[in-house]
C-alpha positions as CSV (number, residue, x, y, z in Angstrom):
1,X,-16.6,-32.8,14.4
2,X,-17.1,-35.4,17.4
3,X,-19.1,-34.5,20.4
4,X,-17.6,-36.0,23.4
5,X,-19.4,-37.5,26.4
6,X,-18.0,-36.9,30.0
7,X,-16.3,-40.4,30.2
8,X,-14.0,-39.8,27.3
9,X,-12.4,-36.8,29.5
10,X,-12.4,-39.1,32.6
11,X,-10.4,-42.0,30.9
12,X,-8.1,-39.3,29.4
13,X,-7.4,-37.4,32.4
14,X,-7.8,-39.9,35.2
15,X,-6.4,-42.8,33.3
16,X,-7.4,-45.0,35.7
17,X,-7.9,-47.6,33.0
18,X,-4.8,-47.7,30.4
19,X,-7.0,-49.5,27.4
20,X,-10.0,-47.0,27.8
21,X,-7.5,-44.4,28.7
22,X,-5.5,-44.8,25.0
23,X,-8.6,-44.9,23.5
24,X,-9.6,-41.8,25.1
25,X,-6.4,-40.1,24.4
26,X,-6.6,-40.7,20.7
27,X,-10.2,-39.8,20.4
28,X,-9.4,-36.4,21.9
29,X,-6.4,-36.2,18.6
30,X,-8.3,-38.0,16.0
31,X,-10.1,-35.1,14.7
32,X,-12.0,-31.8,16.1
33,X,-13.6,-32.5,18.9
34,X,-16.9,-30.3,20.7
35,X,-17.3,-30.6,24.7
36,X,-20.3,-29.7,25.5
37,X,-20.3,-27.4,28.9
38,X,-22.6,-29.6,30.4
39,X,-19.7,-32.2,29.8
40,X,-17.1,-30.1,31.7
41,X,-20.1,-29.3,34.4
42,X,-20.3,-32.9,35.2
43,X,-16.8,-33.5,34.7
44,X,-16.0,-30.8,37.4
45,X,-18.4,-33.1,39.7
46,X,-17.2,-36.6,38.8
47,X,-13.8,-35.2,39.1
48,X,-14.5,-34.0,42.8
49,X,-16.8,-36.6,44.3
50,X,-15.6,-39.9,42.3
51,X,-11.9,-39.3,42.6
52,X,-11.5,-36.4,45.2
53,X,-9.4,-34.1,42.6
54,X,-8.6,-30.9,44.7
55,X,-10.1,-27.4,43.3
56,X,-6.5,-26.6,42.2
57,X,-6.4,-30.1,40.0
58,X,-9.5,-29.3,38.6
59,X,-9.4,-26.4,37.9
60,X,-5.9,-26.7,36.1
61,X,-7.9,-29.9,34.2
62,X,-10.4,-27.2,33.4
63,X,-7.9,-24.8,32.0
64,X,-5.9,-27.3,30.2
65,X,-9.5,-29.1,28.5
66,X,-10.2,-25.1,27.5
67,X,-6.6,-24.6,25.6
68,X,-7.2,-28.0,23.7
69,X,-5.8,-26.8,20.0
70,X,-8.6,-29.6,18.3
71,X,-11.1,-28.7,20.8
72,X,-14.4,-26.5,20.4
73,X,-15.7,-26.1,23.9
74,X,-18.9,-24.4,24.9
75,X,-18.8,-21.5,26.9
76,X,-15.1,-21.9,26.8
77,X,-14.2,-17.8,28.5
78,X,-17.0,-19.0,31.0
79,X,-15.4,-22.5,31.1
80,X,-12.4,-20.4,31.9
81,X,-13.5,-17.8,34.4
82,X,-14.9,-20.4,36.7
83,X,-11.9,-21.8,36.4
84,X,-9.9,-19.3,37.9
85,X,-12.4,-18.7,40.4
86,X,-12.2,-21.9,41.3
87,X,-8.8,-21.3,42.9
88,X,-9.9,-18.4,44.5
89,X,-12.5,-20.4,46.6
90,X,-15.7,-20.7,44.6
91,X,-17.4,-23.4,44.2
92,X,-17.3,-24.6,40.2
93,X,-21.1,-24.7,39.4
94,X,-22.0,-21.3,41.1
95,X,-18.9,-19.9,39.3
96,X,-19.9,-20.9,36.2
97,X,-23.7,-20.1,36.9
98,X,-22.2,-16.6,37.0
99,X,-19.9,-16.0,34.5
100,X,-22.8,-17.3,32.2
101,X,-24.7,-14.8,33.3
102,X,-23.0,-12.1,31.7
103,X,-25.2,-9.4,30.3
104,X,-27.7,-9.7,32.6
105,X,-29.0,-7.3,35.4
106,X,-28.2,-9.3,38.1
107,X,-27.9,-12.9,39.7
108,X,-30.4,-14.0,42.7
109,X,-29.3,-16.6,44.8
110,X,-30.7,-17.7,48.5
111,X,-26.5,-19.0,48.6
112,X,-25.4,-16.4,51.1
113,X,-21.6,-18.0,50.5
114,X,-21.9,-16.9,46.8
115,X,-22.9,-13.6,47.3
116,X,-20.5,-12.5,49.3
117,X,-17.8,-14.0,47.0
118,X,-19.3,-12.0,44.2
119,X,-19.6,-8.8,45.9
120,X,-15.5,-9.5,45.6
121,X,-16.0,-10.3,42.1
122,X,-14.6,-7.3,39.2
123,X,-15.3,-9.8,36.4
124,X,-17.9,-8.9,34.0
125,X,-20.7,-11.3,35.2
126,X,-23.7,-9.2,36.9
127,X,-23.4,-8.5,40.4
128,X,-25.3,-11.1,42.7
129,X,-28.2,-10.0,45.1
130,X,-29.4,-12.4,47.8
131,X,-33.2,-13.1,47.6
């Protein structure tokens, strides 16, 4: 199995470069492939600040990275979850944060914005308190 680095999801999506995005593209079907969720958190950010993807295009990246059939990624229901709550107005990293935290007690935050999405939340991630 190949790990794969945040760039090799770039080039394949973006394909903003058709020789790196090939080579990209056939990496991703070569052989099983592991994405790291620190890959897919950075991606989300590279994504949105390099190449101004709105939350619905990256959040249907997200979704579509998560469904790969040679792909292994980590956290992947998490990976998903924030996903959809992406499109319902949360911001990626805090929605992954919290769908991470499943099994715990609770989430603390200072983020007033994120705990009053949560208190909307019925997933199973723990219900968020503001310190």
């Amino acid at each position: 199995m190949r790990a794969l680095d945040t760039n090799v999801l770039v080039r394949a999506i973006v394909q903003d470069d058709a020789a790196q995005g090939r080579r990209a593209q056939a990496c991703l079907s070569a052989q099983p492939v592991f994405i790291p969720v620190t890959v897919i958190l950075e991606l989300e950010w590279v994504l949105r600040s390099r190449y101004g993807f709105s939350p619905r295009a990256i959040a249907d990246a997200m979704e579509k990275i998560a469904i790969l059939e040679n792909a292994v990624v980590g956290e992947q229901a998490a990976v998903v979850a924030a996903a959809g709550k992406m499109r319902q107005g949360w911001d990626f990293a805090d929605a992954l944060h919290h769908a991470l935290a499943a099994g715990c007690d609770d989430f603390a935050t200072f983020d007033t914005t994120l705990a009053r999405r949560a208190g909307r939340d019925d997933s199973t991630a723990p219900p968020v308190i503001k310190v």
